[in-house]
C-alpha positions as CSV (number, residue, x, y, z in Angstrom):
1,X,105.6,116.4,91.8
2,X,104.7,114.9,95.3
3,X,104.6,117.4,98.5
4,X,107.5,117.6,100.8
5,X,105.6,116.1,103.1
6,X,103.0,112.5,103.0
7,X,101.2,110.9,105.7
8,X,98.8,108.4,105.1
9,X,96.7,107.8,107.9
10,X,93.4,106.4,109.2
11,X,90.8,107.2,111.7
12,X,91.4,106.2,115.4
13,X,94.9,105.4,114.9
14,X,96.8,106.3,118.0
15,X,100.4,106.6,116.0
16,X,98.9,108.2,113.6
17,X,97.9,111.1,115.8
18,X,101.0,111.4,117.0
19,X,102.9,111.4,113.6
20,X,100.4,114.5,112.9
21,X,101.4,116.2,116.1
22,X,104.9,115.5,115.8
23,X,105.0,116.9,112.4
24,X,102.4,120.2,113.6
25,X,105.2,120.7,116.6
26,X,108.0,121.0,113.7
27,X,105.7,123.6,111.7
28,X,106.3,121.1,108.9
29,X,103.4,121.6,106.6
30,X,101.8,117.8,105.1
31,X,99.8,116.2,103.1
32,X,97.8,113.9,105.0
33,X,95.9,110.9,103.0
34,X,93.1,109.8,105.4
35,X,91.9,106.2,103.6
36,X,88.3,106.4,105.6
37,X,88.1,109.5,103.3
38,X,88.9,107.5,100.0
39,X,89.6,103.9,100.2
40,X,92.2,103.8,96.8
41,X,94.4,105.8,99.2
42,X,95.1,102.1,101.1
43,X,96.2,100.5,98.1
44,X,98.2,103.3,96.9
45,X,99.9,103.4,100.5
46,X,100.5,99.3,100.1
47,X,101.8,100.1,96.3
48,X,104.5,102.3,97.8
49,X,105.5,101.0,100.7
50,X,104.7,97.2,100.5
51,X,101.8,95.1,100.9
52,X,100.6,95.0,104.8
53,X,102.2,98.3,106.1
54,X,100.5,99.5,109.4
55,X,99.4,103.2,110.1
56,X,100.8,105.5,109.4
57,X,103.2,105.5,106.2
58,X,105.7,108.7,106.2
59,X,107.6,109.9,103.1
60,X,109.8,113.4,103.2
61,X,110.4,113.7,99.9
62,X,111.2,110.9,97.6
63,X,112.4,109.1,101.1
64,X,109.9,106.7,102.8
65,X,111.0,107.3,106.6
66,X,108.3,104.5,107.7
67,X,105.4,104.6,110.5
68,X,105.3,106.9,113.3
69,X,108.4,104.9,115.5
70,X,110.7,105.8,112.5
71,X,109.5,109.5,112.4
72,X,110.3,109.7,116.2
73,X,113.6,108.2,116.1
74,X,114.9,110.0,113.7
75,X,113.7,113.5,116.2
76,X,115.5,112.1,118.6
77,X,118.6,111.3,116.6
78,X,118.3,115.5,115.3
79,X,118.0,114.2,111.5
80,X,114.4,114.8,111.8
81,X,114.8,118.6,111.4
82,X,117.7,118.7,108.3
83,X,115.0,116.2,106.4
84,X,112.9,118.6,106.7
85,X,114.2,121.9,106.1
86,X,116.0,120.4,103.0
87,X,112.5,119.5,101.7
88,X,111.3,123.0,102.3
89,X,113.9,124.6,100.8
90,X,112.9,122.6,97.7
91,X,109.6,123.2,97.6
C-alpha cells in the first residue's frame, strides 16, 4: 500500500521547499523521496509520472496532483484540504 501522501523531491529545489511547507502548514503527514539520497528514486518518479517531470512530483493517494503549481492551485481552489482529509481518513 503507498502513503497518503508522496513527494519526490531534490536538494535545492525552490518548489520543492515550498510543496514541503505547504503540505507541513496543512499538518498533512508525507513521504518525501529525496533522489540525492538514492538515485533509483528519479527513475521511479519518471516511471510514474512520465519521462522528464520537473521537481517536485505530488501523489495524494492513488492521484498524481503534479509539481508544486498544481498542489497550490488546488489550496486555493479549497480541494486541497477534502484530498486530504479523505486520504487520512483511509489510512
Amino acid at each position: 500500500m503507498t502513503a497518503a501522501v508522496e513527494i519526490y523531491t531534490r536538494p535545492g529545489c525552490g518548489y520543492c521547499s515550498a510543496a514541503r511547507s505547504l503540505l507541513t502548514r496543512k499538518k498533512a503527514t508525507f513521504t518525501e523521496f529525496d533522489v540525492a539520497k538514492n538515485p533509483s528514486w528519479r527513475e521511479e518518479m519518471n516511471d510514474r509520472a512520465g519521462e522528464g517531470s520537473t521537481f517536485p512530483q505530488i501523489w495524494i493517494g492513488s492521484t498524481h496532483i503534479g509539481g508544486c503549481d498544481e498542489l497550490y492551485a488546488l489550496d486555493r481552489e479549497g480541494r486541497l484540504d477534502t484530498m486530504l482529509e479523505s486520504v487520512k481518513a483511509v489510512s
